[in-house]
C-alpha positions in Angstrom: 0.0 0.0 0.0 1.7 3.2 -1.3 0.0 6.2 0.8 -1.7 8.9 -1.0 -0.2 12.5 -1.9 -2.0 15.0 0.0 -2.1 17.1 -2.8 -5.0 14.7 -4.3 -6.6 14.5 -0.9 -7.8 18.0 -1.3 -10.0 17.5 -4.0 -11.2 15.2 -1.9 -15.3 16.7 -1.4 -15.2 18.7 1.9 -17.7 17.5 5.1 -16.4 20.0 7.3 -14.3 23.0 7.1 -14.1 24.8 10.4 -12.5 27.9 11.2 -14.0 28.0 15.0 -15.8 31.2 14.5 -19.3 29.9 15.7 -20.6 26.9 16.5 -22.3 25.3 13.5 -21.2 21.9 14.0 -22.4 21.5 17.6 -18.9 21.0 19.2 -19.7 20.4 22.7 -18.8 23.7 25.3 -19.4 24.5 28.6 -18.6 21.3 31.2 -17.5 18.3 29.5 -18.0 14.9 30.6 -16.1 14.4 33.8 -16.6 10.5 35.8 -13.9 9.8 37.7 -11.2 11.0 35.8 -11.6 14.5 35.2 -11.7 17.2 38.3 -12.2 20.0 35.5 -12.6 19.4 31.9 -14.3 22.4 29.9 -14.1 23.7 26.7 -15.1 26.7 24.5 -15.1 28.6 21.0 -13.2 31.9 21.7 -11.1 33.3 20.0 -11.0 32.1 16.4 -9.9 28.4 18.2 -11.5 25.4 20.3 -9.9 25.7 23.9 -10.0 23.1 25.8 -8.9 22.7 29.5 -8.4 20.0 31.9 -7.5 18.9 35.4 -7.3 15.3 36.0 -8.0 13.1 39.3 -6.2 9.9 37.2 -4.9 9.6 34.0 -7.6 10.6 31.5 -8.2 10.8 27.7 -11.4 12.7 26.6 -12.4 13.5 23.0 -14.8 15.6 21.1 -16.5 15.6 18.1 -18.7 17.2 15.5 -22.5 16.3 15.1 -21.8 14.6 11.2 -22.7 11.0 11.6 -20.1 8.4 11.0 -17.3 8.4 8.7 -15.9 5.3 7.0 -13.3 6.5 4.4 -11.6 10.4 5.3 -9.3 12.8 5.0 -8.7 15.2 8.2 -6.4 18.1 9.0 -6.7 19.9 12.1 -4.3 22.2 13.7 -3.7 21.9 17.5 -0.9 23.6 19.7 -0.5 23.4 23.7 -0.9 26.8 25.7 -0.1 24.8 28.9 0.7 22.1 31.0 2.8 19.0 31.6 5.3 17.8 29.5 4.1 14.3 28.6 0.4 16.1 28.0 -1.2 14.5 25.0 -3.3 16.2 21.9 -4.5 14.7 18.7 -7.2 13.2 16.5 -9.9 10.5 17.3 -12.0 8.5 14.4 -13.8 5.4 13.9 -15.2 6.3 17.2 -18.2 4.0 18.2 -19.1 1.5 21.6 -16.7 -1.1 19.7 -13.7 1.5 20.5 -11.4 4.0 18.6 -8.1 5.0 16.9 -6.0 7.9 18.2 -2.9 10.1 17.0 -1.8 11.8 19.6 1.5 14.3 19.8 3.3 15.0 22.4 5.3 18.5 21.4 7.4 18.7 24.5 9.3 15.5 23.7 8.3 15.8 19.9 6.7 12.0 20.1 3.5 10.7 18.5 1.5 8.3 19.2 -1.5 5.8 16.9 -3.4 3.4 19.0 -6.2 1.8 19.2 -8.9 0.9 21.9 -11.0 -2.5 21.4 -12.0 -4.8 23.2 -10.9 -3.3 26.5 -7.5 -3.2 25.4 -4.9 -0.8 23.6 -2.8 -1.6 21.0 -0.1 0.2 19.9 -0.1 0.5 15.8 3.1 3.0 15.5 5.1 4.8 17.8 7.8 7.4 17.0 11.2 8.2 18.4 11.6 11.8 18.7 11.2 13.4 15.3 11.8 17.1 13.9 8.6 16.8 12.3 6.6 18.1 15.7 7.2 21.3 16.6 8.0 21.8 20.4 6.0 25.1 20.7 3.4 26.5 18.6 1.1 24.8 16.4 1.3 21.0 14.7 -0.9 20.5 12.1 -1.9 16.9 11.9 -3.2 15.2 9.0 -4.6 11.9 8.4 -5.8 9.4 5.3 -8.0 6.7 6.1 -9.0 4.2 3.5 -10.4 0.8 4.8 -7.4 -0.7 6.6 -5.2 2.0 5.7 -4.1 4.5 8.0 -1.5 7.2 6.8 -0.3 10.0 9.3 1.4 13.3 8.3 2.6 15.9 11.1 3.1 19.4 9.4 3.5 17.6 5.7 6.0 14.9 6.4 4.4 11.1 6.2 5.6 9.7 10.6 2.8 7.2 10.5 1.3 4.0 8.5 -0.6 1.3 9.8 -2.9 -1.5 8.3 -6.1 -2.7 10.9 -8.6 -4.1 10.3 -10.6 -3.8 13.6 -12.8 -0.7 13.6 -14.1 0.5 10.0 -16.6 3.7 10.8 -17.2 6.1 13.2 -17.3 9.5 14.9 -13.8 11.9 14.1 -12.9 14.0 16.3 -10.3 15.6 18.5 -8.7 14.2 21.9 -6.6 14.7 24.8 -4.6 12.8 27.2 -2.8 13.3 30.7 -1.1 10.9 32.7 -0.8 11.6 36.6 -3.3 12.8 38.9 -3.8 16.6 39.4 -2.2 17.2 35.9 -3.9 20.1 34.6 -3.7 21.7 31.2 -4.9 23.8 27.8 -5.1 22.9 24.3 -6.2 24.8 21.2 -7.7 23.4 17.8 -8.1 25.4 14.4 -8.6 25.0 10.9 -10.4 21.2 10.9 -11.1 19.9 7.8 -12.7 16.9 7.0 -13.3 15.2 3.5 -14.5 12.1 2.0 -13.5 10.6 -1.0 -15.3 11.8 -3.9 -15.5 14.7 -6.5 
């Protein structure tokens, strides 16, 4: 499997392209969902960006999404950056989101790491994992991009390939964007910008 150009992923027909300027997509804002995890975890449109805070009680991942349906077959780029918090603070992507589990890309800027894994079956599974890489930016924003095509998942972080995988476990679902920390009382702030999603097609 040879992973697309993302030159012809951008003629690719558009789902969503989101510039955070209102709300049309019903991002949820306000209080997030908190159980056990999360002393804090809110989130608003301000600004031209999604902010998105957290405190944790554990280590926590939460993830958002727009109100599209699912998605078998997508492109996506989304911008994110980290305005605060710990070092090993995770922020990425989230698809094929459903009750059988998830896939996520995650970056970690401070230690320029990423991360794609995948929840089933009450288990992770790492798919690809990345020494430190030049690609990730250490401050400032990341844009993250991502081809998904049946079993084929192809990563880009600021227009450099890092990532390919082939699974089969999880073919449709909810895409969206996600965060991670990993000790309790961690407490931190991510923006998003500029998501765009497309599906194949003219």
């Amino acid at each position: 499997y040879v992973p697309p150009d993302l030159p012809s992923l951008e003629r690719w027909t558009t789902v969503i392209e989101e510039r955070f300027t209102d709300n049309r997509y019903e991002w949820p804002i306000g209080s997030l969902w908190k159980g056990e995890y999360w002393s804090e975890n809110t989130a608003e449109i301000a600004d031209g960006v999604y902010r998105w805070h957290g405190k944790t009680r554990r280590d926590a991942v939460s993830w958002v999404y727009p109100e599209v349906g699912d998605i078998y077959d997508f492109y996506l780029s989304v911008d994110v950056r980290q305005v605060a918090g710990p070092p090993d603070a995770q922020a990425g992507i989230v698809f094929r989101l459903s009750d059988e589990g998830y896939y996520r890309f995650t970056l970690t800027a401070a230690t320029q790491r990423y991360l794609l894994e995948r929840w089933h079956r009450d288990e992770w599974t790492t798919l690809a994992e990345g020494t430190a890489t030049a690609a990730i930016r250490r401050e400032g924003w990341n844009t993250i991009q991502a081809a998904v095509v049946g079993a084929h998942l192809s990563l880009w972080v600021n227009g450099e390939l890092v990532a390919t995988a082939e699974d089969f476990a999880l073919i449709k679902g909810k895409v969206g964007m996600t965060v991670g920390f990993f000790s309790p009382g961690d407490e931190g702030t991510f923006e998003f910008d500029n998501w765009i999603l497309r599906v194949p097609g003219p």
